[in-house]
C-alpha positions as CSV (number, residue, x, y, z in Angstrom):
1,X,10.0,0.8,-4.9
2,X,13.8,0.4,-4.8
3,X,14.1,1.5,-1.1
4,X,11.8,-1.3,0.0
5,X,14.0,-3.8,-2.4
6,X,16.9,-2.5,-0.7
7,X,15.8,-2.6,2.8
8,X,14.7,-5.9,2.4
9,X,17.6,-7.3,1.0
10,X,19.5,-5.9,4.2
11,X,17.3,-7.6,6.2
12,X,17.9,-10.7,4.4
13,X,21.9,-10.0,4.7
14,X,21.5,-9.7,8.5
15,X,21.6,-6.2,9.1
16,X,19.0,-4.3,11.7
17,X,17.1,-1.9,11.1
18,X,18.8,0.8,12.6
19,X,21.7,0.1,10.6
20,X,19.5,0.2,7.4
21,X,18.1,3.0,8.4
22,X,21.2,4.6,8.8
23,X,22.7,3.8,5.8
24,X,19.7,4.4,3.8
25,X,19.6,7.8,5.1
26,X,15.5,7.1,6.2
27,X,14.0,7.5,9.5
28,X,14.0,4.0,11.4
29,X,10.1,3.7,11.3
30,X,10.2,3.6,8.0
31,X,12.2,0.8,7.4
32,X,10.3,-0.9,10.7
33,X,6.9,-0.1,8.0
34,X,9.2,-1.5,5.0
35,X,10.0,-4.9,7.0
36,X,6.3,-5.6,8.2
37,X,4.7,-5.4,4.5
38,X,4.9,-7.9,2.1
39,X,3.1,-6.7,-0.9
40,X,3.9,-2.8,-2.2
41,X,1.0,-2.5,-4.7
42,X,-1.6,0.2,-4.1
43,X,-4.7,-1.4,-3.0
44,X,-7.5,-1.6,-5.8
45,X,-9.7,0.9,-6.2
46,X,-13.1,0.1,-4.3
47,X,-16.0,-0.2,-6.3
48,X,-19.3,1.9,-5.3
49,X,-22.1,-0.7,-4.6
50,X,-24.5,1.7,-3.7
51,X,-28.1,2.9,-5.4
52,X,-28.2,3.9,-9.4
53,X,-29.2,7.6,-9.5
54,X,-31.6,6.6,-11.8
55,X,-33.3,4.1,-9.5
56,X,-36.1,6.5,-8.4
57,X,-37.1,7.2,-12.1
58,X,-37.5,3.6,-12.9
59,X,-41.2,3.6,-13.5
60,X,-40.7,6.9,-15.8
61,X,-37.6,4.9,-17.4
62,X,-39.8,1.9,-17.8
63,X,-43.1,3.4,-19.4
């Protein structure tokens, strides 16, 4: 997380990216990757909305 604060604060001083990259010591698509995101959180998990497993012993379940 502190290589994307950094490589945005570059950007915000001016400097390109190959020149962050550079002096970051990381590859130059990387800080291209850095630049185009604005949120660094892991996406949330996705829930599964499929069938219960128990749904084809409802009628058993219900008696």
């Amino acid at each position: 997380m502190e290589q994307q604060r950094r490589v945005k604060e570059l950007q915000a001083a001016g400097v390109g990216p190959s020149a962050t990259a550079s002096q970051l010591g990381v590859d130059r698509k990387t800080v291209r990757k850095y630049l185009a995101q604005d949120d660094f959180s892991p996406p949330p998990p996705v829930m599964h909305t499929g069938p219960s497993k128990l749904d084809p012993y409802g009628p058993v379940i219900q008696q």
